[in-house]
N, C-alpha and C positions, 0 to 999 in steps of 0.2 A: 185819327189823331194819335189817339194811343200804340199802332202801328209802327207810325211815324218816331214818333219818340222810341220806342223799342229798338228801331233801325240806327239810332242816331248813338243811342247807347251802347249797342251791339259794337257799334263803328271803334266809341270812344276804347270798348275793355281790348277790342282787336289790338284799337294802338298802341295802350298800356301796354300787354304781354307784349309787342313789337319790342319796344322801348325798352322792357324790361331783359329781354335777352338779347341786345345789342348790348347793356350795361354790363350783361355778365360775361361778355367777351376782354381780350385783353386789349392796347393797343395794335397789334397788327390784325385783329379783325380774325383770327382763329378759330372764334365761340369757345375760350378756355378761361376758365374762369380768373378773377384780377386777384395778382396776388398781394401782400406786402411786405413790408423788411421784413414780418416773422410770421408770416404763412403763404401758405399755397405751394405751387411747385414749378420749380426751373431746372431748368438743362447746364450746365455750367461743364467745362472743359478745364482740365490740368495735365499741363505736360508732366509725363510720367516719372522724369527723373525728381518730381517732388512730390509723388505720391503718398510715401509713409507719413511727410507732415501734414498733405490737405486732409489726409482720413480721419488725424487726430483732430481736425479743423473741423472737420464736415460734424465727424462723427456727434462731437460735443456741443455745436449749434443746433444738432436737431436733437438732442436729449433737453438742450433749455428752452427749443421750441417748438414741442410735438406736432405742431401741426404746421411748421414747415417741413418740405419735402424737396432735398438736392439731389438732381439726378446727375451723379458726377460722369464724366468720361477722363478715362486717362489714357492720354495718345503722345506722341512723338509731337516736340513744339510744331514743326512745320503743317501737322494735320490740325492740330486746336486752332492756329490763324485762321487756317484757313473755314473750320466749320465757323469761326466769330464774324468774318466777311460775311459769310452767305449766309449769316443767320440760322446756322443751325444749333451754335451755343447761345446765350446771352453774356455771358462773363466767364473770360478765362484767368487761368494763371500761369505766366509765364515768366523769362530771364531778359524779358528786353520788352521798351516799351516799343510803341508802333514805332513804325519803318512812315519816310512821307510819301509814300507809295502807298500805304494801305490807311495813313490819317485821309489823303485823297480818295478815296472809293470811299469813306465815311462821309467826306464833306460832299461828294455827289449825290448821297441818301439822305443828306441836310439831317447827319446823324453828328452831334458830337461825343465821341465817347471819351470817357476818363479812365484815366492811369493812374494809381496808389500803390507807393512804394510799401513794402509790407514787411522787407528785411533782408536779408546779406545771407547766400549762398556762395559753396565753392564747387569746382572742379578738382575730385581729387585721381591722383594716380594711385593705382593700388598693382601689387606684386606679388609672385610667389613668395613665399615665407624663405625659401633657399637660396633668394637670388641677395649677392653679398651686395650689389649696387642698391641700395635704398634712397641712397643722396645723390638728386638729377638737377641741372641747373633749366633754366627756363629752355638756354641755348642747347642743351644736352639734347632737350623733348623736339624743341624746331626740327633738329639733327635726324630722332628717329620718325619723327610722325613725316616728314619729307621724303624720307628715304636716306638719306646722305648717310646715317649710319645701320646699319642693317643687322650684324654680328654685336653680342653681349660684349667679346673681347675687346673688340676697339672702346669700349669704355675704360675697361681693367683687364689687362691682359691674364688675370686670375681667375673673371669670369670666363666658365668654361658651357655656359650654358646652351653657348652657339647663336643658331639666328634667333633676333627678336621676332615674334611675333606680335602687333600690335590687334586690340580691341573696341570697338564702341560698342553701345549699344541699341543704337538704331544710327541706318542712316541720314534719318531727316529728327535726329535729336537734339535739342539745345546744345548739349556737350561736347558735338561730332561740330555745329557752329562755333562753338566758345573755342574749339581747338584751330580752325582754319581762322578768324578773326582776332585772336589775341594770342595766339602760340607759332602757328605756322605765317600769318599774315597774309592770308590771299594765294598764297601757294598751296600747288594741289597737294592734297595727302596721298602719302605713299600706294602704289597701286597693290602689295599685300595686306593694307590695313582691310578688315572686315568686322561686318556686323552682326553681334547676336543676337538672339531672338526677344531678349526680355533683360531687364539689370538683375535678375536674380543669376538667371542663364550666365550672365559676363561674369559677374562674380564664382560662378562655378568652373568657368573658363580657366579664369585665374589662376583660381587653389588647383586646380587640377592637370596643368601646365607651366612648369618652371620656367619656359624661356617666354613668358606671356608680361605684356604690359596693358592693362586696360583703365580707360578712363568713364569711371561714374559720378554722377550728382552724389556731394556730401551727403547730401541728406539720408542715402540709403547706409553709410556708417556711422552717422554723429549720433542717433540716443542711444547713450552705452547703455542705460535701464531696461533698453531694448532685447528682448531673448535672442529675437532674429538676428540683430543687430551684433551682439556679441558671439554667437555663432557665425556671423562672417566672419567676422575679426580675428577669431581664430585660426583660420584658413588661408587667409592674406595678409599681406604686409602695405601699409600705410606708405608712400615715400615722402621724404621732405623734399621742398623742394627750394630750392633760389632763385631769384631774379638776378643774382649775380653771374656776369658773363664769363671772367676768371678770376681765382685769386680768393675764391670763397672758403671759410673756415667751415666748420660744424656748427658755429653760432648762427651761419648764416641761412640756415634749411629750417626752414619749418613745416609742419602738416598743417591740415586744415581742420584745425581745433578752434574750437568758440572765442577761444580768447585773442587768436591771434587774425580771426577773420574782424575782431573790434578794432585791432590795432593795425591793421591792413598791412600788416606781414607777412601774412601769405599770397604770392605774388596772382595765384589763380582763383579768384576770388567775382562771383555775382551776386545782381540784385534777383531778387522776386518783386513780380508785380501783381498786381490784381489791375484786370483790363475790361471795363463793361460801357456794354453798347446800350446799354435802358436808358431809356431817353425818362421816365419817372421812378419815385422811390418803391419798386417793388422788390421780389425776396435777393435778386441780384444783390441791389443795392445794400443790402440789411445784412445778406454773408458777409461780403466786402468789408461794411463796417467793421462785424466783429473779426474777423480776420487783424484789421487795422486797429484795433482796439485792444484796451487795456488785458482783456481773458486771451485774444488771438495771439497777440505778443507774447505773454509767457508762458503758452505751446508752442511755439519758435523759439524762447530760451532752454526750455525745458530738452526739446529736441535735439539740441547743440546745436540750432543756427545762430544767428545774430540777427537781434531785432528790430525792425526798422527805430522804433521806437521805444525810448528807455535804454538802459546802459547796463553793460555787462560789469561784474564786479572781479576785476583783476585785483587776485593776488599772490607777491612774489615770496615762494620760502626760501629761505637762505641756509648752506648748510653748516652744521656746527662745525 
């Protein structure tokens, strides 16, 4: 009898420890342990032309909560989609929300994932410091990233800098998107446009080639607090730009400065989003928030983006 009973107990502690590390697995069944808004550890993706801001992101969520753990990747938008599909990241950050091409492969995983707007980035063009064209109209940029103008001269026949050379910096980057969908419109880009290796790299392109035009995510110039940051600055030239097709003043070009990406006058201007496939509240969810949240917001103003939320405080000096 006492055998008996031994056997049955024996049975119960098996199921127990069974039970007990099927609980310590997460939803997909991995054996990793569950995590929550503010611990354990996740895989998360950021397209790289926002990387200066998510580090000051990342980096400051896990100092307020040591025992979360974000294993960031920073890749080319087209490569973070695609590890969020196949489930290699849980939560990206990117410049567009889904495509219904890719909300569809979610709803066939009877996954719904969410999108939070998180603040207002731009596309800026940047220039040698020598080159006298600093002011390009939207219609100017269509011109060279098409091809249709190729020579500095046909701008100003004063520029003497010769052929444009045009920049990205990747070619499956948000930036090289943002340029064929709201500047060129579906038309192919010029067949001398190329890409370099890294946005540090484009920015070295830049300063170190006069007849150079490259386009970077704001975010790698807007914190002027920034050492790195004004150390570009130095090197390259900012251009204003217009939406005006002719007949534009100097009132009409603006860079893409905090203030004027609030007042949506800078014609080249994106969102960020925060995109997560957790289908419950773990450390995904808990980044996301603070990102979206009151401390994430003012590392986005601080940064020189614009916030999704809260308001920038424009003000105009007049002069004597």
């Amino acid at each position: 009898m006492m055998h008996a009973n031994f056997k049955v107990m024996a049975s119960l502690l098996l199921m127990a420890l069974g039970l007990l590390g099927c609980n310590s697995g997460d939803n997909n069944g991995r054996g990793q342990a569950i995590d929550t808004p503010t611990s354990g550890t996740v895989r998360i993706g950021v397209d790289e032309t926002f990387e200066p801001i998510l580090k000051s992101q990342v980096d400051t969520f896990q100092k307020l909560y040591p025992a979360a753990h974000l294993q960031t990747v920073f890749q080319p938008e087209r490569d973070i989609i695609q590890a969020l599909l196949t489930d290699s990241i849980r939560l990206a950050v990117v410049s567009r929300p889904l495509t219904t091409q890719e909300q569809n492969h979610f709803k066939r995983l009877k996954i719904e994932p969410k999108a939070i707007r998180i603040g207002v980035d731009g596309v800026a063009i940047i220039l040698h410091p020598s080159n006298p064209d600093s002011l390009l109209t939207t219609a100017q940029l269509r011109a060279i990233f098409t091809g249709q103008l190729t020579q500095w001269g046909q701008l100003s026949p004063k520029n003497t800098l010769g052929e444009i050379t045009a920049v990205f910096d990747n070619n499956n980057s948000s930036t090289a998107r943002f340029v064929q969908d709201s500047i060129t419109r579906g038309t192919a880009l010029a067949k001398g446009i190329f890409a370099s290796k890294s946005n540090p790299a484009l920015l070295d392109y830049v300063a170190t080639h006069p007849n150079a035009i490259g386009v970077i995510g704001v975010n790698w110039i807007s914190d002027r607090d920034d050492a790195a940051v004004q150390k570009f600055l130095k090197r390259v030239r900012i251009a204003g730009i217009s939406s005006k097709t002719s007949g534009a003043t100097a009132d009409d070009y603006f860079q893409p400065y905090q203030a004027y990406l609030a007042q949506k006058t800078y014609p080249l201007r994106r969102e960020l989003y925060v995109v997560s496939r957790e289908a419950r509240a773990g450390l995904g969810t808990g980044f996301a928030s603070f990102v979206a949240g009151n401390k994430g917001q003012l590392i986005m103003l601080k940064s020189g983006l614009m916030p999704a939320t809260g308001q920038v405080r424009l003000i105009e000096v007049k002069p004597d």
